[in-house]
C-alpha positions as CSV (number, residue, x, y, z in Angstrom):
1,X,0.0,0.0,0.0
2,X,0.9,3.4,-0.9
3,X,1.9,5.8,2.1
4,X,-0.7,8.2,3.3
5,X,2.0,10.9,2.8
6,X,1.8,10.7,-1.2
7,X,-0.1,13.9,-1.4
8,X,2.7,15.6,0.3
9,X,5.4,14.5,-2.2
10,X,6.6,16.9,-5.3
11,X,8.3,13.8,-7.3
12,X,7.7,10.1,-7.8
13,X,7.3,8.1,-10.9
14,X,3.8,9.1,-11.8
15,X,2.0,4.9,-12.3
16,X,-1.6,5.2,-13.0
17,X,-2.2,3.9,-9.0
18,X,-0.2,7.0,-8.3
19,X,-2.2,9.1,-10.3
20,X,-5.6,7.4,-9.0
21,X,-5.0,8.1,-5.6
22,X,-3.3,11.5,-5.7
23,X,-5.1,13.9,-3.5
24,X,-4.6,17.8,-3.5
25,X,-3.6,18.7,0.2
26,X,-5.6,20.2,2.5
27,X,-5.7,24.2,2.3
28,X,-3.8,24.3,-1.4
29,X,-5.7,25.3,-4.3
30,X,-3.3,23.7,-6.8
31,X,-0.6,21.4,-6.3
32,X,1.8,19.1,-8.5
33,X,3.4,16.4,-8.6
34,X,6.2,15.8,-11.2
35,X,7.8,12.9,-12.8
36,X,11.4,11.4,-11.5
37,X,11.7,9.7,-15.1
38,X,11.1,12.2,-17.1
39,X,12.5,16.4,-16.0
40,X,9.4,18.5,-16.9
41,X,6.2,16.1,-16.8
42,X,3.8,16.0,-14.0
43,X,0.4,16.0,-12.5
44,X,-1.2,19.0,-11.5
45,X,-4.0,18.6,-8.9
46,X,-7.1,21.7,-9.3
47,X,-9.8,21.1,-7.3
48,X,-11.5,17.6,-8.0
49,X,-9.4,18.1,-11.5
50,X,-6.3,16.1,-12.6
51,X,-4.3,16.9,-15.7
52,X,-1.1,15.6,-17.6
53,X,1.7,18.9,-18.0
54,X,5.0,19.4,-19.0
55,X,6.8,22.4,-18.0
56,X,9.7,23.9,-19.5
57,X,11.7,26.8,-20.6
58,X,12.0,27.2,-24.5
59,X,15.2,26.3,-25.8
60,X,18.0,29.1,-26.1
61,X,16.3,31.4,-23.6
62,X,18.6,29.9,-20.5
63,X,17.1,29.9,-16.7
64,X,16.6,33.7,-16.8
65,X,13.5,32.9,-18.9
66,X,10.2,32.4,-17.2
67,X,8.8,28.6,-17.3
68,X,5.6,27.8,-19.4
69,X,3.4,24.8,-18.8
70,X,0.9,23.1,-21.7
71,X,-1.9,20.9,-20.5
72,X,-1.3,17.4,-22.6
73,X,-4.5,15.8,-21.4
74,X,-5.9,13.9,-18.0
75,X,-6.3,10.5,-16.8
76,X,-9.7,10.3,-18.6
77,X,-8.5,11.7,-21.8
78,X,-5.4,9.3,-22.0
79,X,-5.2,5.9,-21.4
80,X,-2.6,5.4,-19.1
81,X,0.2,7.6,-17.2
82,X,2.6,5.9,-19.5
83,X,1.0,7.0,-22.3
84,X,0.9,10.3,-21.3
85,X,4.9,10.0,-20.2
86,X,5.2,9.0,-23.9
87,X,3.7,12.0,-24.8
88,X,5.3,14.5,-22.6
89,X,9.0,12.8,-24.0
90,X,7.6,13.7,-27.6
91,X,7.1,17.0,-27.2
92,X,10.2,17.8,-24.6
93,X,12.3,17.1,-27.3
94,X,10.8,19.2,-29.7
95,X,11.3,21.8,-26.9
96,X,15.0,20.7,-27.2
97,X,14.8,21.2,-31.0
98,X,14.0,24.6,-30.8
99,X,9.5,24.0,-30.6
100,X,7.7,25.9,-28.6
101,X,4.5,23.8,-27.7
102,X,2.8,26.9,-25.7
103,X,3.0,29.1,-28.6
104,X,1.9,26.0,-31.0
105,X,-1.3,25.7,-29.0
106,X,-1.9,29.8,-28.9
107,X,-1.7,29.7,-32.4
108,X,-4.2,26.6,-33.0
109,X,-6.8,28.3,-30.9
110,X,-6.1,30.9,-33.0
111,X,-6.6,29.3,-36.2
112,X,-10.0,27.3,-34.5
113,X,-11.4,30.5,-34.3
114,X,-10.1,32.5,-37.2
115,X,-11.9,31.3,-40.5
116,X,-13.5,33.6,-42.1
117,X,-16.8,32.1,-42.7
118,X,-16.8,32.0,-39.1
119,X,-15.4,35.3,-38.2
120,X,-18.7,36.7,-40.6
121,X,-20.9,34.6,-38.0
122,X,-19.7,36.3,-34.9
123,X,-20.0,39.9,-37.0
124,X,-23.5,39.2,-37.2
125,X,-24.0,38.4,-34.0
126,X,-22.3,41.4,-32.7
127,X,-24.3,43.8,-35.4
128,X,-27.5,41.9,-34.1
129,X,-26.7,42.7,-30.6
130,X,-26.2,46.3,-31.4
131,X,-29.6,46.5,-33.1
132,X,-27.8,47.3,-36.4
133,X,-30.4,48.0,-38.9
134,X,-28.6,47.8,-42.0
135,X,-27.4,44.1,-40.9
136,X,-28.9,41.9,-43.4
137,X,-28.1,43.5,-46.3
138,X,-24.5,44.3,-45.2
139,X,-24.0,40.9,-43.9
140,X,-25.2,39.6,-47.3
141,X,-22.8,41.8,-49.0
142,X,-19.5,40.4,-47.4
143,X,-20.4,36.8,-47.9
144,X,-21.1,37.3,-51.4
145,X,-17.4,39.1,-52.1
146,X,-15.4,37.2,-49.5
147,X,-17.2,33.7,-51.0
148,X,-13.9,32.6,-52.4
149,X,-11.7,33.2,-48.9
150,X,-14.8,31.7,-46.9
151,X,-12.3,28.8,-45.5
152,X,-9.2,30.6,-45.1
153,X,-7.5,32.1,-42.0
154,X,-8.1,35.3,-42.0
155,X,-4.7,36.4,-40.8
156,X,-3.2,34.5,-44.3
157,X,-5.3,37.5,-46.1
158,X,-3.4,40.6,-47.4
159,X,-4.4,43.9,-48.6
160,X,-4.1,43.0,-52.0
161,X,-6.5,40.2,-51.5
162,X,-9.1,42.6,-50.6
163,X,-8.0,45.2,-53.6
164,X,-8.6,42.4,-55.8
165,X,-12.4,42.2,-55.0
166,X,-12.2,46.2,-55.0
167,X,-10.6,46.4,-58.5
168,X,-12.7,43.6,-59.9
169,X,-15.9,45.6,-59.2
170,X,-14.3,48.5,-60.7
171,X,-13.1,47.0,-64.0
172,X,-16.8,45.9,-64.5
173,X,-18.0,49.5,-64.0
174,X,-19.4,49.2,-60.6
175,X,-17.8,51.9,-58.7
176,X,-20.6,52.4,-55.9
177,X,-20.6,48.9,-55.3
178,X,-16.6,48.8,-55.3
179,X,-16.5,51.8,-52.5
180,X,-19.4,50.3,-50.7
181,X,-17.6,46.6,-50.1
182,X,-14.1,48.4,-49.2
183,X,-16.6,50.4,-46.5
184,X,-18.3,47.6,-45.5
185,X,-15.6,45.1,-45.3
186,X,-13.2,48.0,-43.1
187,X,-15.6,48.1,-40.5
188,X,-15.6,44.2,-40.4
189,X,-11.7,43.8,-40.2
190,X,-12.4,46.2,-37.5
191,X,-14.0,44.3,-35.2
192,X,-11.4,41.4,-36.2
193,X,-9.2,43.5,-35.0
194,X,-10.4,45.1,-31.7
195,X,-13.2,42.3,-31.0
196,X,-12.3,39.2,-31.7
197,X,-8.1,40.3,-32.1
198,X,-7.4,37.6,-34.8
199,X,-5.6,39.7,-37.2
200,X,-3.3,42.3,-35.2
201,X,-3.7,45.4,-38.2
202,X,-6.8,46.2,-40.3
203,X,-5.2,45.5,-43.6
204,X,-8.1,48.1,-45.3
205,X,-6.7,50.9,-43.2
206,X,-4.2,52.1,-45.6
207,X,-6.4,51.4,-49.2
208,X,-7.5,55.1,-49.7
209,X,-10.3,56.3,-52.6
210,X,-8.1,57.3,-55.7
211,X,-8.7,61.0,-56.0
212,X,-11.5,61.8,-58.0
213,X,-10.0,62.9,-61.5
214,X,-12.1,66.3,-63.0
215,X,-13.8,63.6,-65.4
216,X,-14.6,61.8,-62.8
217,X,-16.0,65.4,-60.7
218,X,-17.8,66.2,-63.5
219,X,-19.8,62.8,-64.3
220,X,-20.5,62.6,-60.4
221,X,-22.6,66.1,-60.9
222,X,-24.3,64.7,-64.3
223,X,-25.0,61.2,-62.2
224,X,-27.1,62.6,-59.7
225,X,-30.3,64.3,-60.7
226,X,-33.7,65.6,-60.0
227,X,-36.3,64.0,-62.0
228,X,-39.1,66.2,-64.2
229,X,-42.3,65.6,-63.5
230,X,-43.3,63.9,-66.8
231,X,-40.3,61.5,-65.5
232,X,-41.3,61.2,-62.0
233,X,-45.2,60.5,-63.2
234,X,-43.4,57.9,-65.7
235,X,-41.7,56.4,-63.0
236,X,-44.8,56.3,-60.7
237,X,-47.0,54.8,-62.9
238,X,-44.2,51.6,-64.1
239,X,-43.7,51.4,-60.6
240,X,-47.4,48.7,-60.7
241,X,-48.9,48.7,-57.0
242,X,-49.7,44.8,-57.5
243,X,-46.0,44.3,-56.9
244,X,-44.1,44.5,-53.8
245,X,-41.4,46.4,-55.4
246,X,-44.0,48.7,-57.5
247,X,-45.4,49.7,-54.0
248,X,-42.0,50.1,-53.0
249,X,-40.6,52.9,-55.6
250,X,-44.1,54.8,-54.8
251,X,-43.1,55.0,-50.7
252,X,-39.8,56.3,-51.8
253,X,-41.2,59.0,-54.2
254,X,-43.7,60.0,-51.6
255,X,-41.4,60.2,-48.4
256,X,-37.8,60.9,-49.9
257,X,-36.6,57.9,-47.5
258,X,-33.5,56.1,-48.1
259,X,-33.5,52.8,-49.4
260,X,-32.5,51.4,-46.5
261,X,-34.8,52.6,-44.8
262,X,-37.8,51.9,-47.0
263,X,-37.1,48.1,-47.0
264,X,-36.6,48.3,-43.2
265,X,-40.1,49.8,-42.7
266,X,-42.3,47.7,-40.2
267,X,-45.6,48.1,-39.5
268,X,-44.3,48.7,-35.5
269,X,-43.0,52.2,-36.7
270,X,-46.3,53.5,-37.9
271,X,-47.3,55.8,-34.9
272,X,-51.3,57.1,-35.0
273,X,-51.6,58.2,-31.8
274,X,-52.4,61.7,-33.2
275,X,-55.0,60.9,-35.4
276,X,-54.8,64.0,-37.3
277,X,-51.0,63.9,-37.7
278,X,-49.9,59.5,-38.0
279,X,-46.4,59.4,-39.3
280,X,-43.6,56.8,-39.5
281,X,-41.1,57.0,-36.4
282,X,-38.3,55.8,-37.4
283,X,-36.0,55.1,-34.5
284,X,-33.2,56.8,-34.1
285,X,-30.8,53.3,-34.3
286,X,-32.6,53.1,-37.8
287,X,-31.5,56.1,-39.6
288,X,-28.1,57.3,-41.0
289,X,-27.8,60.3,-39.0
290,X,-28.3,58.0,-35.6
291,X,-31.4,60.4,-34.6
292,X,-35.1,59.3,-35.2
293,X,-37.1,60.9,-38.1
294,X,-41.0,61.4,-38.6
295,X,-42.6,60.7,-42.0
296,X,-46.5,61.8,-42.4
297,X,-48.5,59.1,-43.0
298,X,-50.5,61.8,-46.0
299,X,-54.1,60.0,-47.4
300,X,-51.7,58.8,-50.7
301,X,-49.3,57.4,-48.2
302,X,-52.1,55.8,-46.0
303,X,-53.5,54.3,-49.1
304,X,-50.4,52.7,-50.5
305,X,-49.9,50.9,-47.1
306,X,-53.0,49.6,-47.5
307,X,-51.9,47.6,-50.5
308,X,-49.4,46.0,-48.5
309,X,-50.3,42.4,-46.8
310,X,-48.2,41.2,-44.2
311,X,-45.7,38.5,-45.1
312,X,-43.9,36.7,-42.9
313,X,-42.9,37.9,-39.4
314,X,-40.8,40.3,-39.9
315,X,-43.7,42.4,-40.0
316,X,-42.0,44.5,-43.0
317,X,-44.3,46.5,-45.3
318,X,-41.9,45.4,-48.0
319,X,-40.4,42.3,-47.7
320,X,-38.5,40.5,-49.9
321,X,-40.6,38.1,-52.4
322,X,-38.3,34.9,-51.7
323,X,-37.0,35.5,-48.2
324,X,-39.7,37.2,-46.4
325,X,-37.0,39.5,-44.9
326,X,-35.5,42.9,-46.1
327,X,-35.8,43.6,-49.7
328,X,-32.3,43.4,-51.7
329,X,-31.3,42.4,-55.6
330,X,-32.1,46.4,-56.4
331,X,-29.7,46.3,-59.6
332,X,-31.7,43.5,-61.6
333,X,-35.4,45.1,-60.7
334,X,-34.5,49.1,-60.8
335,X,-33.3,48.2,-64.4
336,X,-36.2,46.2,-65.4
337,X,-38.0,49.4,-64.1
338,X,-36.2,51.9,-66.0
339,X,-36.7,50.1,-69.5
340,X,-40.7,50.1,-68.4
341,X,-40.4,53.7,-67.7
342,X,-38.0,54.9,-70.2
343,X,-36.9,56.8,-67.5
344,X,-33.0,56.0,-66.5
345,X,-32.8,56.8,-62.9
346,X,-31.4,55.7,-59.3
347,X,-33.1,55.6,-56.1
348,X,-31.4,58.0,-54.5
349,X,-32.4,60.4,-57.7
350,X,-36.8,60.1,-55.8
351,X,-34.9,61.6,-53.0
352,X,-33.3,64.7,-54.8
353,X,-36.4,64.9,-56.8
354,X,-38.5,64.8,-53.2
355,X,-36.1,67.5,-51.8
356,X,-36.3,69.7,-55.0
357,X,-39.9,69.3,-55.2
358,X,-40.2,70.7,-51.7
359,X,-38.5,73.7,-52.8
360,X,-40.1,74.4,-56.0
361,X,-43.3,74.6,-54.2
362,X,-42.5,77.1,-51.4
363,X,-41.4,75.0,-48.4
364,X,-38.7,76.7,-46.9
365,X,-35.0,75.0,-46.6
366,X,-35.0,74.1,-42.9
367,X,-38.6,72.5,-43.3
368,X,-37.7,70.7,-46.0
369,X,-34.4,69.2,-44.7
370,X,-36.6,68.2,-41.6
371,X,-38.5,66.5,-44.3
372,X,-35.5,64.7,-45.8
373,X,-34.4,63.5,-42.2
374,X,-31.4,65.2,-42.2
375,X,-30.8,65.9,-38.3
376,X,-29.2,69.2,-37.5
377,X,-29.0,70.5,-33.8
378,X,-30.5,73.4,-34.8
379,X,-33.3,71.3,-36.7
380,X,-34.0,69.3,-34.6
381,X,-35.2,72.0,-31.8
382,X,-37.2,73.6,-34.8
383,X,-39.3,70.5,-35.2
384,X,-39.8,70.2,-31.8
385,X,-41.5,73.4,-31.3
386,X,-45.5,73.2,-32.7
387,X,-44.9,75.3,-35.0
388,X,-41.8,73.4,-36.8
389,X,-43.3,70.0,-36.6
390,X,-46.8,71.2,-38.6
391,X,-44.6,72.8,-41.3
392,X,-43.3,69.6,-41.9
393,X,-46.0,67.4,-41.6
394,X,-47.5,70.0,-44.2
395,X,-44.6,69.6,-46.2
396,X,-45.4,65.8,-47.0
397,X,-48.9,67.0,-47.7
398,X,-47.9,69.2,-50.5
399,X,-45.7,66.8,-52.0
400,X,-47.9,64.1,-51.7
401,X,-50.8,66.3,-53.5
402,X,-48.1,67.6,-56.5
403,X,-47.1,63.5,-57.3
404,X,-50.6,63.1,-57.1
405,X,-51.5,65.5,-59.8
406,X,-48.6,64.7,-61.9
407,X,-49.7,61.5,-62.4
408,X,-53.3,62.3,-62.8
409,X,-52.1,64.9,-65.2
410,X,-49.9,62.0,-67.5
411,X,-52.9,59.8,-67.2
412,X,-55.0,62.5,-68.9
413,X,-52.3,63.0,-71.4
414,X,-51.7,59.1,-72.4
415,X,-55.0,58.7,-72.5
416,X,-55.7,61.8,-74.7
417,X,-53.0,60.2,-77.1
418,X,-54.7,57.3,-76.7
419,X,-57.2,58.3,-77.8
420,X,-56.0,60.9,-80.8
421,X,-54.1,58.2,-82.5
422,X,-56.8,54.7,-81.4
């Protein structure tokens, strides 16, 4: 029989009876007991834990430098203590060779958690938990350009990995879509970076916009436009209300919202507590600025909702056909939209039309950037005086009573040629 004092001893040849009836000693949280055959291996004792260690000092460093210990397994893990010497003596002697097991298992805990497919995972989850609203489509967005480096370690990624996805989109003429992934995919080396600190540099940090060339100046200011009314009314009227997308285009010519925030729009936000005044609250984690914004529900506004039947549980008011959740594949239906029209155009073209319209019919600049939801401190104390607030809400009356007769007016004229020429 084995002395009572085993617990007390620091060396012995560590025999699986040995290691069976170890016991950590009264009053110690930890306690080990090492080898005598082999210098470095031993038993540490935890608690009711017991695991297989070596300790050692990486070769070169001499006794000056500070001794590291890697867990090899425990008695339930490996078979016998044998076994376990076995594998202690392997991986001493790699120690000897120059290895540095310590640093070997950092790095493969590294590596577990470092593929990017993964890493995208744990980017939605943070965006989720910080209510981001844009998270869908941007999550979207970086698995369909990082597709081809889904399995890789993101650490084995360079800068001109990412350029290449940058450049591609460029050479086919996609310049939005080019800046929009290199803006998108910064922010999600980010949190690599300072969240989940598998890559120890943003490689995106240093990849700057070229600078915009005077050709490049000048077909920026021919890009963006403000469309006539004959256009807008062309636009309206492509845009059918039988459609989800249809009825999508005609919120965004009547409220001069976003995108974004038009395919975000849930049924939640609508707010008709005031009966006389209902708007759309967007919250304040929903808009660009980061501060809410009120859209008046006007009677054309109120009566396109009404079209809209809920689908799915997102509760969205626009929901994507196929997934249920937020709208996306704008490219392929805005063009099929602007060879029904004959009207070439981009979304963000309703909202300059929206903001010029205001101006053209009298509303004042401040009112009608309260309109657009741009939020200025200064603004923002406007609308919340009575007076501000039913400016605006008169704002989106106005406009919504000029589409309306645009269109009505087109009708009349289409119908007139119609009718000329039938």
């Amino acid at each position: 029989m084995l002395p009572k004092v085993l617990d007390m001893l620091s060396k012995v040849k560590l025999t699986d009876v040995v290691v069976s009836r170890a016991e950590l000693p009264a009053g110690k949280a930890e306690h080990m007991i090492w080898d005598t055959d082999v210098s470095g291996f031993g038993l540490r004792l935890r608690g009711e834990t017991k695991s297989y260690i070596i300790a050692y000092r990486p070769a070169g460093q001499g006794r000056a430098a500070n001794m590291k210990r890697v867990k090899i397994g425990s008695p339930e893990t490996i078979k016998t203590a044998a076994d376990a010497r076995k594998i202690a003596f392997s991986m001493l002697g790699k120690v000897a060779a120059g290895g540095d097991p310590a640093k070997d298992r950092a790095e493969e805990k590294r590596r577990a958690k470092s593929r990017v497919a993964d890493l995208l995972d744990r980017y939605e989850e943070d965006l989720t938990r910080r209510n981001y609203v844009a998270k869908d489509m941007v999550m979207s967005l970086l698995r369909r350009r990082l597709k081809k480096h889904a399995e890789r370690d993101i650490k084995e990624l360079k800068g001109a990995d990412y350029a290449a996805v940058i450049e591609g989109l460029e050479r086919k003429g996609l310049p939005g879509a080019a800046e929009e992934f290199r803006s998108r995919c910064r922010a999600f080396l980010a949190f690599c970076m300072t969240k989940a600190k598998v890559i120890d540099a943003n490689p995106l940090y240093g990849f700057r916009r070229q600078r915009a060339t005077r050709a490049d100046r000048l077909a920026k200011q021919e890009h963006g436009r403000a469309l006539s009314d004959v256009e807008l009314a062309s636009v309206w009227l492509a845009a059918s209300p039988a459609t989800v997308f249809g009825r999508f285009v005609r919120f965004l010519i009547l409220t001069g919202c976003r995108r974004g925030e038009g395919a975000g729009v849930t049924r939640k936000m609508v707010d008709r507590s005031d009966r006389a005044r209902p708007v759309i609250d967007f919250p304040a984690a929903f808009v660009k600025q980061g501060r809410g914004h009120k859209v008046t529900i006007t009677e054309e506004l109120d009566d396109l909702l009404a079209l809209c039947p809920v689908q799915g549980t997102l509760d969205l008011f626009f929901p994507s056909n196929r997934t249920g959740g937020p709208m996306s594949g704008w490219n392929k239906m805005t063009a099929a939209l602007v060879k029904e029209s004959g009207v070439q155009f981009t979304f963000h073209d309703l909202r300059r039309t929206f903001r010029t319209g205001l101006s053209r019919l009298g509303v004042d600049t401040e009112t009608a950037e309260l309109a657009l939801g741009h939020a200025r401190e200064h603004l923002i104390e406007i609308y919340d005086r009575r007076e501000g607030s039913e400016k605006v809400h008169e704002a989106f009356r106005l406009w919504s009573a000029h589409v309306t007769t645009t269109v009505h007016d087109e009708q009349a004229k289409r119908a007139e040629k119609v009718g000329i020429f039938g």
